[in-house]
C-alpha positions in Angstrom: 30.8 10.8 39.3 28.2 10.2 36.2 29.4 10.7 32.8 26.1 12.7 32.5 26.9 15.7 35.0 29.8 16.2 32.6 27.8 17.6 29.6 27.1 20.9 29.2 24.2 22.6 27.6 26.0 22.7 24.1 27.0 19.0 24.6 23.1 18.2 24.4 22.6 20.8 21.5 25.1 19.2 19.6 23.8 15.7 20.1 20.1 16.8 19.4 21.0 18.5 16.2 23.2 15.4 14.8 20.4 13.7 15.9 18.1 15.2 13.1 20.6 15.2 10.7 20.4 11.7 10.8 16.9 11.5 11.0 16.4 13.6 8.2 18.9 11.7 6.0 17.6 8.4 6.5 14.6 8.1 4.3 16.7 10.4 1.8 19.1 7.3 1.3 15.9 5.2 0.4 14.6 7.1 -2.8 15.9 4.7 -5.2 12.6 3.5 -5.7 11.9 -0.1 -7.4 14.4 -1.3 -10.1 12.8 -1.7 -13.9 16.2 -4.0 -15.1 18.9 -6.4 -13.8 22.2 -6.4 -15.2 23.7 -9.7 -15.0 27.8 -9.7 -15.3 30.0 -12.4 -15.9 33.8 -12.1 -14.9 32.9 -8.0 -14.8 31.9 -7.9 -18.6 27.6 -7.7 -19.1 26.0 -11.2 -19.7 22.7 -9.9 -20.2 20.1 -7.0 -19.2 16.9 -8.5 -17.7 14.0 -6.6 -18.2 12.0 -6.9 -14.7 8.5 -6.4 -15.9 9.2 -10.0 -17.7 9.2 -13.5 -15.9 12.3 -15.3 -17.2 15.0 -17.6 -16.0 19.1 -17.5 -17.4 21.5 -19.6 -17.1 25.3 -18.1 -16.5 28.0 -20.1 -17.4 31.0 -19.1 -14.6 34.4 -21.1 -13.7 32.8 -23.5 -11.2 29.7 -24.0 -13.4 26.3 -22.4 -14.2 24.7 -19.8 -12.3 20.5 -19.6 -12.5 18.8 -16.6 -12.1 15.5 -15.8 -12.1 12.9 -12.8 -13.0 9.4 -13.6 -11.6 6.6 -10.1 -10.4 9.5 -7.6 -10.8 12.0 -9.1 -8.3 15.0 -11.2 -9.4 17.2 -13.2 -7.5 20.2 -15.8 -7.8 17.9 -19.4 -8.1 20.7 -21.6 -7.7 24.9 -21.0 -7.7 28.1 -23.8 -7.5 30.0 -21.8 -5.2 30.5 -22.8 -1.6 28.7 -20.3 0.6 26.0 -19.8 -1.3 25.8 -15.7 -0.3 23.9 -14.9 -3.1 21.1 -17.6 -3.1 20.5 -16.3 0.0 20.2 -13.1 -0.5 16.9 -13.3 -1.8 15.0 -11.6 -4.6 16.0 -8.1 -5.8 13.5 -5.6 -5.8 14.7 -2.1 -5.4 17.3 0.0 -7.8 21.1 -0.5 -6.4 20.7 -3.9 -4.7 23.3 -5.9 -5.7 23.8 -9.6 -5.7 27.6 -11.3 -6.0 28.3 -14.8 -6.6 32.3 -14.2 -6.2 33.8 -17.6 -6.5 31.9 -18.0 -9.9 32.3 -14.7 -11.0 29.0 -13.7 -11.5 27.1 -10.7 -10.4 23.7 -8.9 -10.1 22.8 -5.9 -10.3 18.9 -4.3 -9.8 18.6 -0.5 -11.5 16.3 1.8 -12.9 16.4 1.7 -16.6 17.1 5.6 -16.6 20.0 7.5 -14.1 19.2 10.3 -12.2 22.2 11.8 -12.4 24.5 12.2 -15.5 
């Protein structure tokens, strides 16, 4: 016996309406839009705030050594790190608000956001 023949019509209803939610919700999540500033931490305390609309390169001093990140056409992204795995060179340049780049094992951390909340 199918697994199908033991759905009933309200079964189907269900699974069409989550369906939409989800569909609906999706391109809700993505509104953040393109980030104007990076907030670089160190050891959770703020290094520096990186205006995007400015190529420039930092240097971030951490425990295993210095971090290099890197503002160039509104994106920024971790150049070059000490730590092992190298997560967040990899994770490429930083465009929109709320993408976040960690470098955990030096302590560093990035962090892409609109210059302005809209909430409070």
């Amino acid at each position: 016996m199918s697994w199908l023949t033991l759905l009933k019509p309200g079964d189907w209803l269900l699974a069409l309406l989550a369906l939409a939610c989800c569909m609906t919700a999706f391109p809700l999540a993505w509104q953040g839009g393109l980030g104007e500033k990076a907030i670089v931490r160190r050891g959770g305390e703020i290094f520096a705030e990186l205006d995007l609309a400015r190529n420039q390169r930092i240097a971030v001093p951490g425990p295993l050594g210095v971090t290099l990140i890197a503002v160039d056409k509104g994106r920024v992204r971790v150049v070059a790190d000490p730590g092992p795995h190298q997560y967040c060179v990899r994770q490429g340049g930083l465009e929109r608000a709320g993408a976040i780049a960690i470098c955990a094992p030096n302590q560093v951390s990035l962090h892409n956001k609109k210059k302005k909340n809209p909430y409070d």
